[in-house]
PATIDREN-978092 format. One record per residue (C-alpha): residue in one letter; x, y, z; residue number from 1. Coordinates in nm, 3 decimals, always signed. Layout:
N
A | X | Y | Z | NUM
...
***
This chain:
448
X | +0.000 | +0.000 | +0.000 | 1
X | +0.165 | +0.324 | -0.098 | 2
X | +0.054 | +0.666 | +0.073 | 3
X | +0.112 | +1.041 | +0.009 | 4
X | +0.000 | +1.337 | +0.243 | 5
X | -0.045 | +1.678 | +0.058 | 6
X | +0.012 | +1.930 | +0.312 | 7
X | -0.099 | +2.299 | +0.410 | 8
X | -0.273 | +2.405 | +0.039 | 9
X | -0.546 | +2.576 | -0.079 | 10
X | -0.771 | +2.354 | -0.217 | 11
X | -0.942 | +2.472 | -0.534 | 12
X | -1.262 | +2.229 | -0.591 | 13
X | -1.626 | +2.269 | -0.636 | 14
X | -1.676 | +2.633 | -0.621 | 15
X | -1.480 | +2.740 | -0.305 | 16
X | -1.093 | +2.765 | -0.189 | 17
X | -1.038 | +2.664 | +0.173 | 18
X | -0.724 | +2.540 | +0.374 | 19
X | -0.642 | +2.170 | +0.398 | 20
X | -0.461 | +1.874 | +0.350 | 21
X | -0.528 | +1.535 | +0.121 | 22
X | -0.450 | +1.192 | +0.194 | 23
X | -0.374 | +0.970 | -0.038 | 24
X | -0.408 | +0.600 | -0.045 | 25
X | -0.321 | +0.376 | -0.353 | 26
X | -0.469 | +0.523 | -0.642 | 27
X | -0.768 | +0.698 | -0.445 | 28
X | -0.798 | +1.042 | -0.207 | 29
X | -0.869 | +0.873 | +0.127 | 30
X | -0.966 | +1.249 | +0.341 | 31
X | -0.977 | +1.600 | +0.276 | 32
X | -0.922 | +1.885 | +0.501 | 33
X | -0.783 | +1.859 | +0.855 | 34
X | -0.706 | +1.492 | +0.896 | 35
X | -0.617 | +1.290 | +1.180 | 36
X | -0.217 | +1.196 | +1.263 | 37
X | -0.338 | +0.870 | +1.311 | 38
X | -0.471 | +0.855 | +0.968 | 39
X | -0.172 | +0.905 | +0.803 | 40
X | +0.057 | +0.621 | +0.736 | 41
X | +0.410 | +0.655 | +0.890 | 42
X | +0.607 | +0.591 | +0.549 | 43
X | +0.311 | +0.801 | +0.397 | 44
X | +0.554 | +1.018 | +0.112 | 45
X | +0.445 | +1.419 | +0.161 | 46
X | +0.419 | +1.735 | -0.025 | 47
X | +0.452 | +2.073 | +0.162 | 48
X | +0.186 | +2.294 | -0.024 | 49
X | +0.203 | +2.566 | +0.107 | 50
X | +0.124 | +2.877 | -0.094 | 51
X | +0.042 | +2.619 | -0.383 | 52
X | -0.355 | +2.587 | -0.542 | 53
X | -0.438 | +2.216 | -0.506 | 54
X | -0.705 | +2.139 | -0.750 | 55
X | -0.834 | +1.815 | -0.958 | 56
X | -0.631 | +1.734 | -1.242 | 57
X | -0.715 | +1.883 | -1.586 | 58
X | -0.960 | +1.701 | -1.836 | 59
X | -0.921 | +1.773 | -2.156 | 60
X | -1.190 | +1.671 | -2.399 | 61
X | -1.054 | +1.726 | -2.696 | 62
X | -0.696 | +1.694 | -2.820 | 63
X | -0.549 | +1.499 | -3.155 | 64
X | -0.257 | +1.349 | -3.006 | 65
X | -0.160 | +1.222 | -3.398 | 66
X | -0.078 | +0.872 | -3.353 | 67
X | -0.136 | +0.629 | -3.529 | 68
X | -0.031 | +0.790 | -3.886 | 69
X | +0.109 | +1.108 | -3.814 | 70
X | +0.357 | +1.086 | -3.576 | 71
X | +0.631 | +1.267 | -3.700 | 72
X | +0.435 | +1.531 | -3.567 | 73
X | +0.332 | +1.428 | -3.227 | 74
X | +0.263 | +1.106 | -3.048 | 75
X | +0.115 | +0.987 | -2.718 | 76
X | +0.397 | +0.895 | -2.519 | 77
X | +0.560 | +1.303 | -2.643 | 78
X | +0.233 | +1.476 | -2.561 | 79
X | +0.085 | +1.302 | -2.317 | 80
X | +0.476 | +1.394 | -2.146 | 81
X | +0.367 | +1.742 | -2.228 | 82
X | +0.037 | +1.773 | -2.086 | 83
X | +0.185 | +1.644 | -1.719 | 84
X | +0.389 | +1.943 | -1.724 | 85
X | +0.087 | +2.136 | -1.742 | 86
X | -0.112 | +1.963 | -1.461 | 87
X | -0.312 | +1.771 | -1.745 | 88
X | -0.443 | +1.435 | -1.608 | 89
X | -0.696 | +1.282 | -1.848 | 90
X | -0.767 | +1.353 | -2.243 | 91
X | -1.003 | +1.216 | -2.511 | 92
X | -0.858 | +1.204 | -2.847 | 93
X | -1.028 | +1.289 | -3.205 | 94
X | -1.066 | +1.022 | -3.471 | 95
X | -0.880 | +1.209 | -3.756 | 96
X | -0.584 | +0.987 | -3.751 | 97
X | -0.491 | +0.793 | -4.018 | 98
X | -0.617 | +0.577 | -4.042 | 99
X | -0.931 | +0.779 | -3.948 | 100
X | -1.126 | +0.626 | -3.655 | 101
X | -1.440 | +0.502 | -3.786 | 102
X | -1.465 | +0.142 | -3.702 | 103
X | -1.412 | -0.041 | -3.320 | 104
X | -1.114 | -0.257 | -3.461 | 105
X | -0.965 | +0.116 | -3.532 | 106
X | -1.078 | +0.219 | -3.215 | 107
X | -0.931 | -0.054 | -3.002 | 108
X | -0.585 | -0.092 | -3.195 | 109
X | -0.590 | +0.330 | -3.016 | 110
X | -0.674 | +0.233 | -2.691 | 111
X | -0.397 | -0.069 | -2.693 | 112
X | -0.138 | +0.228 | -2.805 | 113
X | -0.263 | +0.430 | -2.505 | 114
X | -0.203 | +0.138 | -2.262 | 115
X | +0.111 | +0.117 | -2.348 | 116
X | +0.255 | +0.501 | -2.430 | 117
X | +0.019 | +0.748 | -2.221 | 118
X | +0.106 | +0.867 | -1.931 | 119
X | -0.193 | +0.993 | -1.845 | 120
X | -0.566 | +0.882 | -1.836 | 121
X | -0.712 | +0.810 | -2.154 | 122
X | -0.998 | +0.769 | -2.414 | 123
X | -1.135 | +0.819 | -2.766 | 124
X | -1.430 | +0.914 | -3.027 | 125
X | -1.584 | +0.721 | -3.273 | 126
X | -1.534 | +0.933 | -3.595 | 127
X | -1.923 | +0.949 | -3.796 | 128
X | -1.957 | +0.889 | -4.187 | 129
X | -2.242 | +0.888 | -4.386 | 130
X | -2.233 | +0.541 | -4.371 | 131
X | -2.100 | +0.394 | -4.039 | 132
X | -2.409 | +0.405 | -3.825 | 133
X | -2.333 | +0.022 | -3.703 | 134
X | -2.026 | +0.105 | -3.573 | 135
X | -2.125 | +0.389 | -3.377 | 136
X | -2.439 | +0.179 | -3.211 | 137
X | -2.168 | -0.081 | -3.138 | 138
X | -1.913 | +0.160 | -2.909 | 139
X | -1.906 | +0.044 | -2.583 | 140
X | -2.038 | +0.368 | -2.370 | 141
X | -1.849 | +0.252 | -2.064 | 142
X | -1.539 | +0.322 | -2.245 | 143
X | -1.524 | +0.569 | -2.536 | 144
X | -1.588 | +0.894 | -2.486 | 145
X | -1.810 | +0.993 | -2.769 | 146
X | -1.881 | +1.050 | -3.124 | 147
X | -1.731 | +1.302 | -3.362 | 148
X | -1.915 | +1.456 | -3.596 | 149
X | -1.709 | +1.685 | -3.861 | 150
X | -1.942 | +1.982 | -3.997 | 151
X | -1.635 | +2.128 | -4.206 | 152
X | -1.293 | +2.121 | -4.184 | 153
X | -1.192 | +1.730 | -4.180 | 154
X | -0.981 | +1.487 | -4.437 | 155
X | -1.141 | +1.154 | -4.588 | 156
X | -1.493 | +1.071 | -4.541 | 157
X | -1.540 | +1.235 | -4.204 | 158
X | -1.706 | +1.528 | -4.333 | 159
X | -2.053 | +1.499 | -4.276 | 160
X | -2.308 | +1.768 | -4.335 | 161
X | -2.562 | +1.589 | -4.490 | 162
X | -2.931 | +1.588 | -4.242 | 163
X | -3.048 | +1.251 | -4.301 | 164
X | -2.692 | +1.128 | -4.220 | 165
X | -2.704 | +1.332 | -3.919 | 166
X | -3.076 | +1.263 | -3.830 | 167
X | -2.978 | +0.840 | -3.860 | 168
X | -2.655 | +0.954 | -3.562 | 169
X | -2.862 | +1.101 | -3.360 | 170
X | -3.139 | +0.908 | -3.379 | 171
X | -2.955 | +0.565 | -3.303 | 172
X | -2.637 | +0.655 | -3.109 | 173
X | -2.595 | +0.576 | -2.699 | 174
X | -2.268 | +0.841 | -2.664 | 175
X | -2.260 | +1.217 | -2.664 | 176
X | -2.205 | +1.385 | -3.004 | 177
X | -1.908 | +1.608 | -3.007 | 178
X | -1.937 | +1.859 | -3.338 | 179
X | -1.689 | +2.048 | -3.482 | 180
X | -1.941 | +2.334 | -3.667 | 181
X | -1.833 | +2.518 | -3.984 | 182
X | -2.039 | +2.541 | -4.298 | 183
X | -1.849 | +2.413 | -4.590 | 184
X | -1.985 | +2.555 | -4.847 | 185
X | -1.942 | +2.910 | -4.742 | 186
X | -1.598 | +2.836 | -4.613 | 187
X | -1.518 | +2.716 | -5.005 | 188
X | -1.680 | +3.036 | -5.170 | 189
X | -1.495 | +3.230 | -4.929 | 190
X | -1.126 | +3.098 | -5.016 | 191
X | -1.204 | +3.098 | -5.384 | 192
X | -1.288 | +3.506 | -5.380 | 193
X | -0.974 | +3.568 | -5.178 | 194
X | -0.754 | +3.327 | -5.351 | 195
X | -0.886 | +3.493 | -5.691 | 196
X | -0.897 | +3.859 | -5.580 | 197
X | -0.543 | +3.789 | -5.375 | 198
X | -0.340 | +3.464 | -5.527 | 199
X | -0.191 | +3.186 | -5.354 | 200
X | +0.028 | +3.358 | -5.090 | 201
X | -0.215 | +3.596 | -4.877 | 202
X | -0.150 | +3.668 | -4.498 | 203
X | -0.263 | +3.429 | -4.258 | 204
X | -0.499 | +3.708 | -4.186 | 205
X | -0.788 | +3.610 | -4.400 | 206
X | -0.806 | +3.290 | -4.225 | 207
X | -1.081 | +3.477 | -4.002 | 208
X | -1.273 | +3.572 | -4.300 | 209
X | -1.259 | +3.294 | -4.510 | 210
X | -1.333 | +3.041 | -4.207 | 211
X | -1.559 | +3.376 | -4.091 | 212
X | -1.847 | +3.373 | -3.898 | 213
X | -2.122 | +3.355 | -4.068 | 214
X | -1.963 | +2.989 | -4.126 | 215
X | -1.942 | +2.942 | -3.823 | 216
X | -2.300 | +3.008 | -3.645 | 217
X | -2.455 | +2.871 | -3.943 | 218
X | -2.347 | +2.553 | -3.911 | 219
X | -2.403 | +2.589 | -3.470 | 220
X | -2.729 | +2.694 | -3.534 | 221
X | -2.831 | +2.402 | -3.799 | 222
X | -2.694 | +2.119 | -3.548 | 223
X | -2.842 | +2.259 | -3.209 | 224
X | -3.198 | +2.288 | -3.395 | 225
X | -3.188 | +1.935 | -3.550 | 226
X | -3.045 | +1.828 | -3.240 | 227
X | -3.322 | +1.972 | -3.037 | 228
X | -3.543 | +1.748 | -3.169 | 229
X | -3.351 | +1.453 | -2.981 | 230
X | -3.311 | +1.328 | -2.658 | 231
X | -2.999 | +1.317 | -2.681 | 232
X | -2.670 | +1.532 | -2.598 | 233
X | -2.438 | +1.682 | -2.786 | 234
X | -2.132 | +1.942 | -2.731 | 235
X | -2.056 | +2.210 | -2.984 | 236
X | -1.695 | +2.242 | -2.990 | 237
X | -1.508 | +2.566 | -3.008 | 238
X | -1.685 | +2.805 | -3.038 | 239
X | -1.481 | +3.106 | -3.168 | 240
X | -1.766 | +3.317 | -3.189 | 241
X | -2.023 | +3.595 | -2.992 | 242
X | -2.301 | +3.526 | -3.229 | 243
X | -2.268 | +3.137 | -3.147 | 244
X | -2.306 | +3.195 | -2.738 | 245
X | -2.640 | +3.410 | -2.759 | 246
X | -2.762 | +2.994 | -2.851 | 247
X | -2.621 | +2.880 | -2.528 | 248
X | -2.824 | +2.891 | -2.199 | 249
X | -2.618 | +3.032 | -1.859 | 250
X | -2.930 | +2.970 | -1.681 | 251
X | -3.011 | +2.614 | -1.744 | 252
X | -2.807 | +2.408 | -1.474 | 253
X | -2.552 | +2.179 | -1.616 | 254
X | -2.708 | +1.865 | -1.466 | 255
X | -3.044 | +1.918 | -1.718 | 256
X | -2.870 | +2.075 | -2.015 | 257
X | -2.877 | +1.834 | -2.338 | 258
X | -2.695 | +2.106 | -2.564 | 259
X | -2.359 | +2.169 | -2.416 | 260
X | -2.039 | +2.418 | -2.528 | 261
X | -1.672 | +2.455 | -2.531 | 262
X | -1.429 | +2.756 | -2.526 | 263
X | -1.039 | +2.655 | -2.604 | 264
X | -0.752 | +2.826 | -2.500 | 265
X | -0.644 | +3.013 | -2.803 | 266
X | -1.020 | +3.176 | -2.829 | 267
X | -0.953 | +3.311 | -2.491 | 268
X | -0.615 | +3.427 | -2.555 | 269
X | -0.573 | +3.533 | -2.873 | 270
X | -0.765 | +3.775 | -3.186 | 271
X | -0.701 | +3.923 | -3.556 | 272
X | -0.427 | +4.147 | -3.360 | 273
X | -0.208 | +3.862 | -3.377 | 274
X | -0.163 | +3.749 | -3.665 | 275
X | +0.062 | +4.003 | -3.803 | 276
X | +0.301 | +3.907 | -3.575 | 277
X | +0.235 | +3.484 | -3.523 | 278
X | +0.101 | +3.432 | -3.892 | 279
X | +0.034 | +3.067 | -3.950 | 280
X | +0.138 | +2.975 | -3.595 | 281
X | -0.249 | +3.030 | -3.497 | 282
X | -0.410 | +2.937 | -3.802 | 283
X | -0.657 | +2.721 | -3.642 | 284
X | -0.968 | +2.616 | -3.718 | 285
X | -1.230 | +2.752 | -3.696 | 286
X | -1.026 | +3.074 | -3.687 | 287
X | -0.938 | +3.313 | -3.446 | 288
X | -1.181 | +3.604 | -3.447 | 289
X | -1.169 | +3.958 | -3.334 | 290
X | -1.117 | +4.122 | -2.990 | 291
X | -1.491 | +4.118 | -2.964 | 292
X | -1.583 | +3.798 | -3.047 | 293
X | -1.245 | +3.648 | -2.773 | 294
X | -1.446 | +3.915 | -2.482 | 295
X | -1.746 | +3.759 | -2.520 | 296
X | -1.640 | +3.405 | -2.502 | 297
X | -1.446 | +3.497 | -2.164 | 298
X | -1.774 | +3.616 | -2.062 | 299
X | -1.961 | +3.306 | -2.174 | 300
X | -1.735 | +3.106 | -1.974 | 301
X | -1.836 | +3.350 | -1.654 | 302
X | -2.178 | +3.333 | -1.699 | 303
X | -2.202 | +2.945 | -1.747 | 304
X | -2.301 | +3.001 | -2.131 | 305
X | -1.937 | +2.809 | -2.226 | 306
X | -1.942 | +2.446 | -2.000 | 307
X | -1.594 | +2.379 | -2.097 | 308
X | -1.273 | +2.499 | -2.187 | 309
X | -1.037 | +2.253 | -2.371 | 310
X | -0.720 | +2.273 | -2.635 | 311
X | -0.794 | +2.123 | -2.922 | 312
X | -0.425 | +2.025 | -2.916 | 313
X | -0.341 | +1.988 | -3.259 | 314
X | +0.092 | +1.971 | -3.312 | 315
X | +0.216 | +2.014 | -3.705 | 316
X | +0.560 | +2.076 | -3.729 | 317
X | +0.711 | +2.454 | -3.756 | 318
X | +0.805 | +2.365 | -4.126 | 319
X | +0.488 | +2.309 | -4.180 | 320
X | +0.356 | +2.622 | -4.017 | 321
X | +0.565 | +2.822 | -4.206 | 322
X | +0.467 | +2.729 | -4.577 | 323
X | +0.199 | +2.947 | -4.783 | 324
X | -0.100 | +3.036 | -4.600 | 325
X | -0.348 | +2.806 | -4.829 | 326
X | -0.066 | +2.490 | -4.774 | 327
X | +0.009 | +2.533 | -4.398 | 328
X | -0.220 | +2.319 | -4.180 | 329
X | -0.471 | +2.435 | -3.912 | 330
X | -0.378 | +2.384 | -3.538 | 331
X | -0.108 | +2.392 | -3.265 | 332
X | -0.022 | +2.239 | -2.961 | 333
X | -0.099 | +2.381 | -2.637 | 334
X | -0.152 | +2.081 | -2.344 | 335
X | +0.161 | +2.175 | -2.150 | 336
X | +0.017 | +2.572 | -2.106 | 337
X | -0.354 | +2.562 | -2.146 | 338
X | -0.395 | +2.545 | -1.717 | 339
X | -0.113 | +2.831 | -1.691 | 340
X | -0.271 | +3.049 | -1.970 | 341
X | -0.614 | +3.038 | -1.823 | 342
X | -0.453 | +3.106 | -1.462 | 343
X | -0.308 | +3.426 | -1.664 | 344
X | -0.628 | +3.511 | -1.731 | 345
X | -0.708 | +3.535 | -1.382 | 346
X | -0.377 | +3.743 | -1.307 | 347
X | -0.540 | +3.973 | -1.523 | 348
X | -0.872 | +3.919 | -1.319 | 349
X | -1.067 | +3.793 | -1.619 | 350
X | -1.153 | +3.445 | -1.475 | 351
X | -1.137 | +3.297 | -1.080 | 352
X | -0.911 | +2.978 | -1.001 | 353
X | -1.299 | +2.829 | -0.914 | 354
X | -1.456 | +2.889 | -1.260 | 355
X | -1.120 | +2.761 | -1.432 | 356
X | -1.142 | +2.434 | -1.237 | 357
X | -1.493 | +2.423 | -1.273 | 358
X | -1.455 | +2.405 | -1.663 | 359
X | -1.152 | +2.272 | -1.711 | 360
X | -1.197 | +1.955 | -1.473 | 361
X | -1.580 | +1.965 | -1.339 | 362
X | -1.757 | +2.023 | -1.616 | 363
X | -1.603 | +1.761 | -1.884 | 364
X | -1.613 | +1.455 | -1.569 | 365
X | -2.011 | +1.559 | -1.550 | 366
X | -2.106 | +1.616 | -1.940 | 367
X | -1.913 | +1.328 | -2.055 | 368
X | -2.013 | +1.080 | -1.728 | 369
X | -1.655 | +1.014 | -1.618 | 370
X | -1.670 | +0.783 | -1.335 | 371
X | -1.476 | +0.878 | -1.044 | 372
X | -1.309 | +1.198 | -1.111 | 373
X | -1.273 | +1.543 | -1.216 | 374
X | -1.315 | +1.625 | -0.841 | 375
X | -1.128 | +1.632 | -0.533 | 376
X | -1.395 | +1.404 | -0.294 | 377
X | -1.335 | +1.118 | -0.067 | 378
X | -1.299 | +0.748 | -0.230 | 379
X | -1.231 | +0.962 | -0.624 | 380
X | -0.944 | +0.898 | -0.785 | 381
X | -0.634 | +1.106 | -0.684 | 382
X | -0.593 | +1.296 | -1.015 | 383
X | -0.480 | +1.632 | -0.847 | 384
X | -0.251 | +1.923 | -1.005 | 385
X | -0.078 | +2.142 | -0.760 | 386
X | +0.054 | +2.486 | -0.882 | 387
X | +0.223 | +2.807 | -0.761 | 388
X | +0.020 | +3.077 | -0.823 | 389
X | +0.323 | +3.324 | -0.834 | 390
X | +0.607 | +3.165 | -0.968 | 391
X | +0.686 | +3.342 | -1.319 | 392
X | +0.842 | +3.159 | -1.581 | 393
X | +0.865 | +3.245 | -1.927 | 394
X | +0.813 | +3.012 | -2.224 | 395
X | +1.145 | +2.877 | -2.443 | 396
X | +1.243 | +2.615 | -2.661 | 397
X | +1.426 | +2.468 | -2.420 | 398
X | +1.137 | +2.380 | -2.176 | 399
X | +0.857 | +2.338 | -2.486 | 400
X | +0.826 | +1.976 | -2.450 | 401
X | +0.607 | +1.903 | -2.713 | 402
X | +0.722 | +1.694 | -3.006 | 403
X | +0.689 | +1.945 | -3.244 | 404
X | +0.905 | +2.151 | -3.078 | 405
X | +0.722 | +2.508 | -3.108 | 406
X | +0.456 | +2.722 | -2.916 | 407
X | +0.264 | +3.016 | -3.005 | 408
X | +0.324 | +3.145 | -2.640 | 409
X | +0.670 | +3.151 | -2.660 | 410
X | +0.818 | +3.434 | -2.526 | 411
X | +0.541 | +3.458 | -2.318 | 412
X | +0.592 | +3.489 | -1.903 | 413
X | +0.355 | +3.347 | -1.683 | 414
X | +0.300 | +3.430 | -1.363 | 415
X | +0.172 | +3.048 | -1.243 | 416
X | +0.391 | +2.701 | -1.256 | 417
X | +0.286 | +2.340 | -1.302 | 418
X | +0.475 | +2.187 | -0.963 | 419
X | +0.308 | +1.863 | -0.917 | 420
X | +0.059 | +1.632 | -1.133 | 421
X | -0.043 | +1.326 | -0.960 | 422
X | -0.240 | +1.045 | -1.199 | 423
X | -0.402 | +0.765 | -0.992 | 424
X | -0.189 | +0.847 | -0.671 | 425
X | +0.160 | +0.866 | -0.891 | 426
X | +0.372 | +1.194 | -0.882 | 427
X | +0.397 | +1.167 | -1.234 | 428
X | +0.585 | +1.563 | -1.248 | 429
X | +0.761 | +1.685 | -0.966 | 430
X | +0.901 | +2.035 | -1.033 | 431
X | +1.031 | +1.963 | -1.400 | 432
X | +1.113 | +1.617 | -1.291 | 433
X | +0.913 | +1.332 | -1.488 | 434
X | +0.796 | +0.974 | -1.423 | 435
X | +0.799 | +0.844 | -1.749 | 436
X | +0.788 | +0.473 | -1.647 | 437
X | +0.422 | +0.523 | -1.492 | 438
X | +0.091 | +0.463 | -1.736 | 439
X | -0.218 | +0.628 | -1.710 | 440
X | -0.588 | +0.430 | -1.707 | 441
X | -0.869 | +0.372 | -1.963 | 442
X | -1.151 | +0.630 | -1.830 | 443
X | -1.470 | +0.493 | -1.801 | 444
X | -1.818 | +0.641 | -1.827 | 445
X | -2.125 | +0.625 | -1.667 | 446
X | -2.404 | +0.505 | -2.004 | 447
X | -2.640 | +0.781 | -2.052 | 448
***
């Protein structure tokens, strides 16, 4: 039996931040706040935290952590070492590998990779095509995640904005529906008027106005009315938008919503300013918007509008950043700073420590039905992330420890450092040290 006393933090969980301590047993939190002497085992391991947050480890449901098919760029064991450096304890992974994930066979040959690379807690979606309906009714709900449903912006056959297709999903399916919302067609009228009126090598720039809004709450406001028709759930991921968050209820309480919504970090941190200076770097999609449109998601988040705030980790290589704006790929890593950022955000008294946890650890455990965690609570698993609130740091290639090698923060300082992340009772990082002989567990769900 192995044991670990956290001493003397603040604990950050379920709205509030009080004194206490944690004991740990094995894999689980045995007691919160002041605990018994007797309690405690005498060759119990501790960590002195004081002046550190102690809060539940990070969920993040959504990253593409590129393996199988893509690894040059990134792979599990690389960013999954990444994300424990940023108090990341759990992910869900997209289905646009290659091959794509549309089949269980796919699917499991994922989760054996996981079991043996991640280390960190793990699962995956079911990618949708217009003609894969029996796989997604045969996806086990106590183990993946979800399904993923491309409205714009995918490879292959994933791209699926046909109704009837998308009646059949959500008609049939037993997991949440995860959508990725851009309309296509605008999206392809837009690039052909730029790329006529401008040629091949415009400024990264347009991204935001040929992935522009209108794109963008079209295809939100298509899915959430068919989807209304359903008893069923689904989570619109992304949004990049204020138009799309006047469809969002704050008022609804999480517990009864079916219709759910995500913020990532590079919404929340960055707008058009930027990409003068970062270019392709945040070419994501959908695209980066205005200052506007990044103000109102931070107050979508506040007002319970936004459930979630994720990465949509997505590493290419700088070389491939760097090319033409119409060749270079969409995304860019961010598990290792996503926590950090958003705890900027609060520096800058945008966002409390208790709303960041609440969305960036509550809120996926209860949409998705995680068993067991996303909380700090007696007999949960000890997933916990403990971080100095006022220990700057600034961001270098040296301590960017993603596989790709590049961030669009760097050169950024933030105030707050990743000091501990403890998976299943492990001290996986320990102030830039890391474990990388420990393996993180298959998450499992509670069947809607």
């Amino acid at each position: 039996m192995s044991s670990l006393i956290i001493r003397n933090g603040t604990i950050v969980n379920e709205g509030k931040s009080r004194p206490g301590d944690i004991l740990i047993i094995d894999d689980r939190i045995s007691s919160i706040g002041s605990i018994d002497p007797e309690m405690i085992p005498r060759d119990a391991e501790e960590i002195d935290a004081t002046g550190l947050l102690v809060m539940p480890g990070v969920i993040d449901d959504h990253v593409h952590l590129r393996e199988p098919g893509l690894t040059y760029k990134a792979d599990i064991f690389s960013e999954t070492r990444a994300a424990v450096a940023g108090g990341v304890t759990s992910f869900m992974d997209m289905p646009n590998t290659i091959p794509q994930t549309t089949t269980i066979s796919i699917l499991n040959e994922k989760f054996s990779l996981a079991r043996d690379k991640s280390l960190i807690n793990y699962s995956f979606y079911l990618g949708a095509t217009a003609d894969n309906i029996n796989e997604l009714q045969n996806a086990d709900p106590e183990t993946v995640c979800g399904i993923k449903v491309f409205l714009g912006a995918s490879t292959g056959n994933m791209l699926l904005n046909d109704e009837k297709a998308l009646r059949d999903i959500f008609l049939h399916t037993r997991l949440i529906v995860a959508c990725h919302c851009e309309d296509e067609e605008i999206i392809r009228k837009n690039a052909f008027y730029y790329r006529n009126r401008y040629g091949e090598d415009i400024s990264p720039g347009f991204h935001s106005l040929i992935r522009s809004r209108d794109a963008c709450f079209k295809a939100t406001s298509f899915i959430t009315k068919i989807a209304g028709e359903y008893n069923i759930k689904i989570h619109i991921l992304h949004l990049s938008t204020a138009d799309e968050i006047k469809l969002f209820s704050g008022d609804t309480p999480l517990s009864e919503k079916k219709i759910t919504a995500e913020a990532c970090i590079h919404h929340l941190w960055f707008d058009d300013m930027h990409y003068d200076k970062l270019g392709n770097l945040i070419k994501w999609n959908p695209a980066v918007k205005t200052r506007f449109d990044r103000e109102s998601l931070i107050r979508g988040i506040n007002n319970d509008q936004i459930d979630v705030i994720a990465t949509d980790h997505a590493p290419h290589t700088y070389a491939e950043k760097k090319q033409p704006y119409f060749k270079a790929p969409s995304g860019g890593p961010m598990l290792q700073h996503s926590l950090v950022a958003m705890m900027e955000l609060h520096h800058k008294g945008l966002v409390s420590p208790e709303k960041i946890v609440e969305k960036m650890c509550h809120n996926p455990a209860l949409i998705f039905g995680i068993r067991e965690r996303g909380f700090l609570r007696e007999g949960y698993k000890a997933d916990i992330c403990i971080l100095n609130p006022d220990k700057p740091w600034t961001v270098e290639k040296n301590n960017i420890l993603y596989k790709c090698g590049w961030s669009p923060f760097e050169g950024i300082t933030f105030k707050s450092r990743i000091e501990y992340t403890i998976i299943n009772g492990n001290i996986v990082f320990d102030k830039g040290n890391i474990n990388e002989n420990l393996r993180g567990e298959k998450l499992l769900f509670n069947p809607k």
